[in-house]
N, C-alpha and C positions, 0 to 999 in steps of 0.2 A: 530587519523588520519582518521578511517574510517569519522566517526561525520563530520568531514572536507568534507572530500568530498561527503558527499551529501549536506551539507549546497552549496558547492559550483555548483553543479551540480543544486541545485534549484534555485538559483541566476543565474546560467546560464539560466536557461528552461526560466525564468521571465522576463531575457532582452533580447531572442530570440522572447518571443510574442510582447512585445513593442516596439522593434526596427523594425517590420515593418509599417513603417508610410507610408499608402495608400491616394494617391490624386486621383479625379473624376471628370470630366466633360463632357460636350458635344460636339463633334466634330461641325464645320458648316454644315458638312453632315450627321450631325443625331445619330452618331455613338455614342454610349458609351463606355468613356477611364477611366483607370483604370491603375494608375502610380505609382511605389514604386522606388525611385534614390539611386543606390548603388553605390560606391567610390571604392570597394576593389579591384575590379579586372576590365580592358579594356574590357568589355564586354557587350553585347546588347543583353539579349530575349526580342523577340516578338510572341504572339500570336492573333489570331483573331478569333475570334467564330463565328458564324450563328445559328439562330433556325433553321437548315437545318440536322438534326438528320434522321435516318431510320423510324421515325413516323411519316415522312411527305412522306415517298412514296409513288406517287400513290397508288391505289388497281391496283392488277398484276402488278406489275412489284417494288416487293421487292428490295432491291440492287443498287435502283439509286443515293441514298444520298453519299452510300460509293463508287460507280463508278465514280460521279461527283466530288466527294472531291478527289478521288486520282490519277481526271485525270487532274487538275488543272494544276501540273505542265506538262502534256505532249505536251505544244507550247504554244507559246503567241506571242504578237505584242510587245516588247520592245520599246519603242521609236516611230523609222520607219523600224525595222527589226524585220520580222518573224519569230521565232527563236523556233527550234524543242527541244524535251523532250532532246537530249543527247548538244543542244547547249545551253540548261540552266545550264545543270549539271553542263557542262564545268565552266560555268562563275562563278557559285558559289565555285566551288571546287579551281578556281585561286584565289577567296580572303578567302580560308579559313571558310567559312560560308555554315550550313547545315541547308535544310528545310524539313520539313512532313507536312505531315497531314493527316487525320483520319476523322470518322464519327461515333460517337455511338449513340443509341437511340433519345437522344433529340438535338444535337447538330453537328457542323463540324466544324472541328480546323484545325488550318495551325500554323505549330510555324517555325520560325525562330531566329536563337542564329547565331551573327557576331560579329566581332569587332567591339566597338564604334569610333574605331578612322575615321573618314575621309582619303582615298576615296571609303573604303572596305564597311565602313556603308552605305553609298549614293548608291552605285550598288547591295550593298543587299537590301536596302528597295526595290529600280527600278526593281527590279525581282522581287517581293513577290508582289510589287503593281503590274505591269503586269499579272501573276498570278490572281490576284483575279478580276480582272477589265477587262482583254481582254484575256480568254483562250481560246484555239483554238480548242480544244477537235480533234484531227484529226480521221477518220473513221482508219486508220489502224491500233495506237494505241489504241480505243475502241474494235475493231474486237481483236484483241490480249491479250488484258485484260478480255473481256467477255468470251474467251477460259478460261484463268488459275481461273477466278472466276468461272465457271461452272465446271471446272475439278478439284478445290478444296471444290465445294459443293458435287456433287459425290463422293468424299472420303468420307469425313466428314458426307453422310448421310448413311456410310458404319460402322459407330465407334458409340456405345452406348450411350457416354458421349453426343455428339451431338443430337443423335435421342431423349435423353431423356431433351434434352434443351429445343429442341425446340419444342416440345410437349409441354411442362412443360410452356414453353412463350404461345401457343395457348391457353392452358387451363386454366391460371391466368386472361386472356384479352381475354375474348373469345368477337369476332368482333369488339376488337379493335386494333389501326396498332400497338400498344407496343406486342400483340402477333404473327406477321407476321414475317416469316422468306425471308431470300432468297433462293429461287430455281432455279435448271437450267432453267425451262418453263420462270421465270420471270423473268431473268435477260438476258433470250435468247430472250425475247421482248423489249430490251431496246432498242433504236435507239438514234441518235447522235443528233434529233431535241431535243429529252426526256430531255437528258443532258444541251440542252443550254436552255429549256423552264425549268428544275428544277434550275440551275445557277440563271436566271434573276429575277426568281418567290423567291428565298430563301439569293443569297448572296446580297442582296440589303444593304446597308448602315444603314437602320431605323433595323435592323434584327442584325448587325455588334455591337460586343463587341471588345474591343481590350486593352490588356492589355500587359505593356511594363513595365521592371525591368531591368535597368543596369546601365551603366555610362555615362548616357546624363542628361542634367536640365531639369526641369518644362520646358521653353519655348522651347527647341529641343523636348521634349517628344509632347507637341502639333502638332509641324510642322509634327512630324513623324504622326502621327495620322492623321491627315488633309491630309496628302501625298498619305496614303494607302488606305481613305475611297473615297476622294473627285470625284471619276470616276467610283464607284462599280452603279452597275444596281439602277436604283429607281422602283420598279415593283409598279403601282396602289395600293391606300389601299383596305383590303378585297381579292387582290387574293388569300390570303391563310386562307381557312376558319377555326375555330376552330376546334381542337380534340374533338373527342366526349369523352364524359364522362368516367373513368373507373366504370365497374359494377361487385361485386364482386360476384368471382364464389361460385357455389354449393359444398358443400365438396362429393368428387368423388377419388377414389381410379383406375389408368388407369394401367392395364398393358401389355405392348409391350414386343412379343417376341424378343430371339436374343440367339446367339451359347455364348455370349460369357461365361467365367466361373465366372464371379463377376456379382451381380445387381448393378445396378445402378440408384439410390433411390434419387426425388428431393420429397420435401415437404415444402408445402409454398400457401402464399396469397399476392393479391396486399396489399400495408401496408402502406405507408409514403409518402409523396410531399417532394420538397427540401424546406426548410425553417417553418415549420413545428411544432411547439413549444415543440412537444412531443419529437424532432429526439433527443436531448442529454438522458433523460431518459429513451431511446430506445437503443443508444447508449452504457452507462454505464450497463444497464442489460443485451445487447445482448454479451457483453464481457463476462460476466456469464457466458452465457446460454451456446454460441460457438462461441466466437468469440478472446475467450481469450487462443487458444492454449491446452495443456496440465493441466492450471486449472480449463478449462471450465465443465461445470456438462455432457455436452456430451459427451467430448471426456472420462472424466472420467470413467462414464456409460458405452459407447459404447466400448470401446479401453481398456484402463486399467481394470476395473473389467472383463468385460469376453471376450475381442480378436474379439471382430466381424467386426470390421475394424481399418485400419490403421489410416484415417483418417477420421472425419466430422466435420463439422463445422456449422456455421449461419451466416446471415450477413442481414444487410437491405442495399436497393441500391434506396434510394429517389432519384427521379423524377420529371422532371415539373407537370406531374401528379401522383399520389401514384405509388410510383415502388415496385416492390417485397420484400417482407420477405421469406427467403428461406433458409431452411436444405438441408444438401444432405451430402452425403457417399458413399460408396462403399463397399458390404459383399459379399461372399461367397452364391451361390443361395439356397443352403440346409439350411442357417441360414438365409434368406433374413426376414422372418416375424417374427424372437425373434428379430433381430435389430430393427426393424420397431415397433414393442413392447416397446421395451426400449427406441426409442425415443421419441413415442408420451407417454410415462409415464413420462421420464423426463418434456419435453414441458408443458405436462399437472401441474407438480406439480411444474413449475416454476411459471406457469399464476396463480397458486392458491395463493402462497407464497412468490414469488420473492425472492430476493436476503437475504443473510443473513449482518449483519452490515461488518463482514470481510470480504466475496466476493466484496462489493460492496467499501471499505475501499480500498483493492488490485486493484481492477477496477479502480478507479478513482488514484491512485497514477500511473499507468500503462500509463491510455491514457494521460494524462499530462506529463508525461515522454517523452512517445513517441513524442507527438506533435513537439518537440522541436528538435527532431531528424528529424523529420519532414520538419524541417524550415531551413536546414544546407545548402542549395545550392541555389540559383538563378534560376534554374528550378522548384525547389519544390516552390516555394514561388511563383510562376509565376503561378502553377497547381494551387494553393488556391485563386491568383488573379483572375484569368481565372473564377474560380468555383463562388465566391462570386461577380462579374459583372453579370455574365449570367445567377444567380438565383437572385440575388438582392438580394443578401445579408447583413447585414450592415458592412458596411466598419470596423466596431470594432469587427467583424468575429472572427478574430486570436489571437486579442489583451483579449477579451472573454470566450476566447476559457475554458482554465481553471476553471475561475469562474464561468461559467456554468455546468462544470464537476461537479466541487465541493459543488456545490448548489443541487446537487438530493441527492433525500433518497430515500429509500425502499418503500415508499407510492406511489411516484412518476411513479416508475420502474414498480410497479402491475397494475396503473392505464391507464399508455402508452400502457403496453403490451394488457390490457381489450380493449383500443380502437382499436388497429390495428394489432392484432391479434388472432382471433375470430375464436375455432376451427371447427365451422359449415360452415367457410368456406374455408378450408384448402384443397386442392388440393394435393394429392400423385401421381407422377411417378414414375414405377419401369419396365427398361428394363433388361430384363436378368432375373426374377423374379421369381422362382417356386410356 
């Protein structure tokens, strides 16, 4: 019986990567779509991206990417009526349809999930296109949002975990915008011109990914496409000039006082781009290393043999440009530098040795597993369309996914980690540190 079901559980994982069949093309307004048609259920996600991420901030004035994107919904032009943040809410909330959106580093997303059916879908696109095409940004919604973002930056640079973040972003990308944070001084310089000159400069159409998953056909999924993009900003080519380079830093050990009674310990280098050749045999080792929970050699090290934290882990976070490889935990400040010992010995004899055949056996049956858990809902499947449009991904991404896994070895896993993990230039923060 057991035999049974994992035969059956693999045949499941295998027709979860294949059964998503991704279409692509190009909107008349420039835009790239990204289309998967689901049957099961009366339902419509949408999403829509921008290279309009926190690494297009100005210099001074941190914070505008994520003020712009979440002030999107606070008024638009409808039609021919002007219509305030609580008479949008209204109108979604009567047909059942809920929107966000968000801003992180490279990108800003707006999703929308409605009924497919007509005439709840027709007035949920008409708001999300509104939204992105005529927001109104009003001064007393901006004045009221740039209180509670200033008043939850002043907490937050009151709490360790934070103070040692966002050090830790400065000193990975020193002078570049991937390590600038937002502060009260720059977000208390934002004005409402800022807002509509980053909107026209970033949500332009040629900028615009959009990717849609539900129960409408190939030709509805175009009109919707065409519907949402056909009025966004078209800003000049060249207003937005390239990111500068990342340069990687000097290996530097920083420590920042603080009362509390744990350190709080990041360690790490810029590491990896999205798309990347090395990212799956970085992938498979860094499960290893700390990424695999309770069999990973850190938590082992750190946690189980001698108690010096509850938790630690690793993870890579590619980027349109190399993003971070980063450690981090939590100990006790009288033991802060035997943990700190015992990580960079682990680290160290990982980069020497890498994986053993059964770590790496475990590892790759794990994320393959996973993946599949992965792909159980219409929103998750929408996270992966979204991700593979706006990095240019290949559309056989998912379908991949596995036999990529399954293709590294241990030669691979040492040679990934040699390139883009290099401990001379490993950056340590420890607040709370003795």
């Amino acid at each position: 019986m057991k035999k049974f079901l994992l035969v059956l559980c693999s045949l499941y994982s295998i027709a979860s990567f294949a059964g998503v069949n991704i279409q692509h093309w190009t909107a008349p307004s420039g835009a790239r779509v990204y289309f998967v048609a689901t049957r099961d259920l009366p339902m419509l996600d949408v999403q829509v991206d921008f290279a309009a991420g926190s690494v297009f901030d100005p210099a001074g004035k941190s914070g505008l990417a994520g003020l712009t994107t979440g002030l999107l919904d606070a008024g638009a032009k409808v039609g021919e009526a002007d219509l305030n943040e609580e008479q949008l809410a209204v109108r979604l909330a009567d047909i059942g349809a809920r929107m966000s959106g968000a801003a992180d580093d490279d990108r800003a997303s707006i999703h929308l999930r409605t009924l497919s059916a007509q005439p709840q879908r027709g007035t949920a696109l008409d708001l999300l296109r509104a939204e992105l095409a005529a927001p109104s940004f009003p001064d007393s919604v901006l004045a009221r949002e740039k209180t509670r973002s200033i008043a939850a930056i002043q907490e937050a640079d009151t709490q360790p975990d934070s103070i040692a973040a966002k050090r830790f972003a400065a000193a990975i990308y020193p002078g570049h915008p991937y390590g600038a944070s937002a502060s009260a001084d720059s977000v208390g310089r934002i004005t409402r011109d800022d807002l509509l000159t980053f909107w026209r400069d970033h949500f332009g159409a040629r900028h615009a990914v959009v990717s849609i998953i539900g129960d409408v056909s190939r030709t509805e999924a175009e009109q919707i496409a065409a519907h949402l993009t056909d009025a966004l900003p078209q800003p000049p080519a060249g207003v937005t000039p390239p990111l500068p380079e990342v340069t990687l830093p000097q290996r530097q050990t920083i420590r920042l006082p603080h009362p509390a009674a744990q350190s709080h310990i990041y360690i790490g280098m810029p590491a990896v781009k999205r798309g990347d050749a090395d990212y799956f045999p970085l992938l498979v080792g860094n499960y290893v290393l700390g990424g695999g929970g309770f069999v990973s050699r850190l938590m082992q090290e750190v946690r189980v043999k001698r108690g010096y934290a509850y938790s630690v882990y690793s993870y890579f976070a590619p980027r349109m440009q190399p993003g971070p490889f980063q450690i981090g935990l939590q100990t006790k400040r009288a033991q802060t530098n035997e943990a700190l010992q015992v990580v960079e010995t682990t680290l160290g004899n990982f980069l020497r040795q890498g994986p053993s055949e059964t770590e790496l056996k475990a590892a790759k049956q794990n994320l393959v597993d996973g993946m599949a858990l992965r792909l159980d809902s219409n929103a998750k499947i929408l996270g992966y369309l979204s991700l593979i449009g706006f990095y240019g991904l290949p559309l056989t991404y998912i379908e991949d996914f596995p036999k990529r896994i399954e293709s590294v070895t241990p030669q691979q896993v040492r040679a990934a980690f040699a390139r883009h993990v290099q401990p001379e230039h490993l950056v340590t923060v420890i607040v709370a540190g003795d």
